[in-house]
C-alpha positions in Angstrom: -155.7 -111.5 -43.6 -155.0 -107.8 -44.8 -152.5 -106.1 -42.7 -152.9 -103.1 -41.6 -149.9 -100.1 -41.9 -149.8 -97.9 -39.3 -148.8 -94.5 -40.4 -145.3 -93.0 -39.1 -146.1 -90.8 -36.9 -144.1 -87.2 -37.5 -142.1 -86.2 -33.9 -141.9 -82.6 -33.4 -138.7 -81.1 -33.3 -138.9 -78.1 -30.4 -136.0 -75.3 -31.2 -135.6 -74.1 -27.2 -135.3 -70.1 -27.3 -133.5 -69.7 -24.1 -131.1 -72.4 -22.2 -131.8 -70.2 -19.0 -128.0 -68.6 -18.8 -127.8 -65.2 -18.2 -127.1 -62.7 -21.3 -124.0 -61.5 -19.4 -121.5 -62.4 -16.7 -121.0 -58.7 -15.3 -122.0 -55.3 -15.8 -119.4 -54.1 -18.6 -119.9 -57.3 -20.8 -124.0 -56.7 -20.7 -123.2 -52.8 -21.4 -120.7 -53.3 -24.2 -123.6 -55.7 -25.4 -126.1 -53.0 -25.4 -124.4 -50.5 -26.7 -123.2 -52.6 -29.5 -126.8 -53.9 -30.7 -128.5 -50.8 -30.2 -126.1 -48.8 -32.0 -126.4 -51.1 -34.7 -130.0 -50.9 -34.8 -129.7 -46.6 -35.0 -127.1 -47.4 -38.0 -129.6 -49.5 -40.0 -132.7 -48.0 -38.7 -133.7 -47.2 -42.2 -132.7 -50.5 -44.1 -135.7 -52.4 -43.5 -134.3 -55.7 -44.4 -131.5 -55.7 -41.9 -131.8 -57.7 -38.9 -130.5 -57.1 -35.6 -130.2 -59.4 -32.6 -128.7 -59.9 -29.4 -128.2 -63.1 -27.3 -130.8 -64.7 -29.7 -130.6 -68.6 -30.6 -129.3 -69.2 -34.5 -130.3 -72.7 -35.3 -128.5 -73.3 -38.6 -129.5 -77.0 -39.7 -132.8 -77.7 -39.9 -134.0 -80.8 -37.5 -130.6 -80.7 -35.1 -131.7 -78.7 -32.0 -128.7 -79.1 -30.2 -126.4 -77.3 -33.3 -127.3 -73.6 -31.8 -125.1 -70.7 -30.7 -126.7 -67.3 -29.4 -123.9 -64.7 -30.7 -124.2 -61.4 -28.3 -124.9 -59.7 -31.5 -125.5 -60.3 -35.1 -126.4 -59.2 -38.0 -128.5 -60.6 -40.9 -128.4 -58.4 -44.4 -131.4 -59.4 -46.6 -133.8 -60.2 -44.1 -136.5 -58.5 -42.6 -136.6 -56.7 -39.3 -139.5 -58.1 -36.6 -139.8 -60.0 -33.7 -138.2 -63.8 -33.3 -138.1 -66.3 -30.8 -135.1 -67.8 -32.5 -133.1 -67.3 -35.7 -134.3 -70.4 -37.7 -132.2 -70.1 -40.7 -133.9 -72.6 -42.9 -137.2 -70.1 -42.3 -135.0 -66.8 -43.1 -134.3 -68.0 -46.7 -131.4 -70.2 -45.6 -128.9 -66.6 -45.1 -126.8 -66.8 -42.1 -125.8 -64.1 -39.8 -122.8 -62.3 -42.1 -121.6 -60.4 -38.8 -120.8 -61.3 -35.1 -120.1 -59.6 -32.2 -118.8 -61.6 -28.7 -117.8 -60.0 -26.0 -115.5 -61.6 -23.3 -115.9 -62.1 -19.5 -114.0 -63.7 -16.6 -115.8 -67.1 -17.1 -115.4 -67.5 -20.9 -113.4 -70.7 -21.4 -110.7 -71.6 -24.4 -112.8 -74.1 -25.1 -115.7 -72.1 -25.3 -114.3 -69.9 -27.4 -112.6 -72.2 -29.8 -116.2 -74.0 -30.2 -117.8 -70.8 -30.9 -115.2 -69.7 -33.3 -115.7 -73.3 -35.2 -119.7 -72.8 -35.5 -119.0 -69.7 -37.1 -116.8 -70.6 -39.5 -118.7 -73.6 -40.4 -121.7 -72.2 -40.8 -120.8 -68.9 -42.8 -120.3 -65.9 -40.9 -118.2 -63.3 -43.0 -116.9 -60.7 -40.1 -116.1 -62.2 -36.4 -115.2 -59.4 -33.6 -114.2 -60.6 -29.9 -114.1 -58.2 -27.6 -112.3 -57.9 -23.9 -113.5 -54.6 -21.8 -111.1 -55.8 -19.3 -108.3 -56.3 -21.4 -109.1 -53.7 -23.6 -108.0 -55.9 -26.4 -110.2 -56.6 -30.2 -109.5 -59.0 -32.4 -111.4 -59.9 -35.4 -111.4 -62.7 -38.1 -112.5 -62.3 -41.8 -113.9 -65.5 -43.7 -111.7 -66.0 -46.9 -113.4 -69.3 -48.5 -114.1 -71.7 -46.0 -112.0 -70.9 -43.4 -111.4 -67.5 -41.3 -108.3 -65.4 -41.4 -106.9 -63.2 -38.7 -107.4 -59.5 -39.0 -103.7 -58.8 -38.5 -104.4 -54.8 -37.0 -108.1 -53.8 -35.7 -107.2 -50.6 -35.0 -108.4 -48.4 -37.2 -109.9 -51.6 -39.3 -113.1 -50.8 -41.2 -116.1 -53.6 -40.9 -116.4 -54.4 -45.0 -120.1 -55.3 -44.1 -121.0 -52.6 -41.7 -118.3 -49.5 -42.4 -118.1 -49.0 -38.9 -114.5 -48.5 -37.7 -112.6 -49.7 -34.3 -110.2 -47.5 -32.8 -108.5 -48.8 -29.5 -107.6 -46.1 -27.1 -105.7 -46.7 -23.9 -108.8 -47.0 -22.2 -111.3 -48.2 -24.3 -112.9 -49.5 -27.5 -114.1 -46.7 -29.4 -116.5 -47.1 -32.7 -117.6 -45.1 -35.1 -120.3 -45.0 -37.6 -120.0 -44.4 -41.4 -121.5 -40.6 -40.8 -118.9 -40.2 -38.3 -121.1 -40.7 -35.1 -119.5 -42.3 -32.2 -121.3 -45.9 -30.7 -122.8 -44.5 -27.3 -124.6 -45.8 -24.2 -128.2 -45.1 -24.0 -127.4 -43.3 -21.1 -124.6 -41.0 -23.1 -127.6 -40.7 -25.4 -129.7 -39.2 -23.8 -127.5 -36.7 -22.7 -126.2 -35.7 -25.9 -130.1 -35.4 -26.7 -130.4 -33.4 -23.6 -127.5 -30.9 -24.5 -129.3 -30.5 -28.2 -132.5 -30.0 -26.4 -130.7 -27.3 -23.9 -128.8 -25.9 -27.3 -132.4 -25.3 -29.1 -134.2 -23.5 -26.4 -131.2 -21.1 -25.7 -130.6 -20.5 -29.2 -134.9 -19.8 -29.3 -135.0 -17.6 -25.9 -131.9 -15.5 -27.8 -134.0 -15.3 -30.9 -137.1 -13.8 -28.8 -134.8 -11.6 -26.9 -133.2 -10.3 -30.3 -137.1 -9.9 -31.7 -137.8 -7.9 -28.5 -134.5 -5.9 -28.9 -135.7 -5.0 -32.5 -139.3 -4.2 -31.0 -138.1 -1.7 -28.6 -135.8 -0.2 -31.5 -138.7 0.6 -33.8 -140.7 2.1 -30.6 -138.0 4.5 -30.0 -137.7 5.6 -33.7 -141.2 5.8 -33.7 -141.2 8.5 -30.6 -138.9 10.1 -32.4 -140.9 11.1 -35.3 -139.1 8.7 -38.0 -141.3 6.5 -40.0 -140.0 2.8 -39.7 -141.9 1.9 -42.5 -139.7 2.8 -45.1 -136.2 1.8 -43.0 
């Protein structure tokens, strides 16, 4: 009798993009989010193989589903912008996020935290910021070999990825780009945009008021018998 082999059969492995939480707890933790991504994205706009992301599944290890976290923003340098379900590393040329960015609510746990801070170090993120909008407190961790290392003073610190800098005021986190332009809102945004816009057309109604004031000038002279053309 021959015996027949039946062939393995290969089992999908399904990489869930959402775990159905919420991106934020609150209001100021999905703002701070926002404002953080987005002002990222402006920043690298023109680096085409920079990729921005926020509350976006990172599955580091091929064929283990449930090793995932969904940072509220990284950053990946050497890969190409576009859309993704997920962030599966082993498809992205095997480079991790080099940058996070978490930002605290009320229902964060210790626990949570300290898993979160493990994944990250264990699977190669360079910079790691945390910040609280109600405590108005930043800290950050730099990788040195395999382990992080406390950033002993973010205020005034420099990201050695991103060259943004942190500045804590009494009131706020306050960040600034490389060119010197300060992380907005979109809502603060479009206001400054607004006041440009506002800026412009005064500056052009002043212009055609000046032209008209130069107009009625060479009338007069002209009434007057004096040849403008040679003024």
């Amino acid at each position: 009798m021959v015996q027949q082999v039946t062939p393995e059969t290969t089992i999908e492995v399904i990489y869930p993009e959402s775990d159905g939480q919420p991106m934020a707890d609150n209001t100021e933790q999905f703002t701070w989010i926002v404002k953080i991504k987005e002002n990222l994205e402006i920043l690298f706009a023109s680096q085409a193989d920079v990729f921005i992301a926020g509350d976006l599944f990172w599955y580091p290890v091929q064929g283990s589903p449930n090793i995932k976290q969904a940072p509220d923003t990284m950053v990946v340098f050497g890969r190409p912008k576009g859309k993704r379900g997920s962030y599966l590393q082993w498809n992205e040329d095997n480079i991790p996020p080099q940058v996070v960015f978490e930002i605290l609510s009320p229902g964060n746990t210790l626990k949570e935290m300290t898993k979160k801070l493990q994944f990250y170090q264990r699977y190669g993120v360079e910079e790691y910021y945390i910040y609280d909008p109600a405590k108005n407190d930043l800290n950050g961790l730099l990788r040195s070999g395999d382990s992080f290392e406390v950033i002993e003073e973010m205020n005034g610190w420099v990201s050695p990825r991103l060259g943004i800098s942190f500045t804590l005021t009494p009131d706020t986190l306050e960040i600034v780009s490389p060119t010197g332009q300060k992380f907005l809102s979109p809502v603060e945004i479009d206001q400054l945009r607004e006041q440009e816009r506002q800026a412009k057309e005064a500056a052009l109604q002043e212009l055609e008021k000046e032209r008209d004031r130069y107009q009625e000038l060479l009338a007069k002279l002209k009434e007057k018998g004096i040849d403008t053309d040679n003024l």
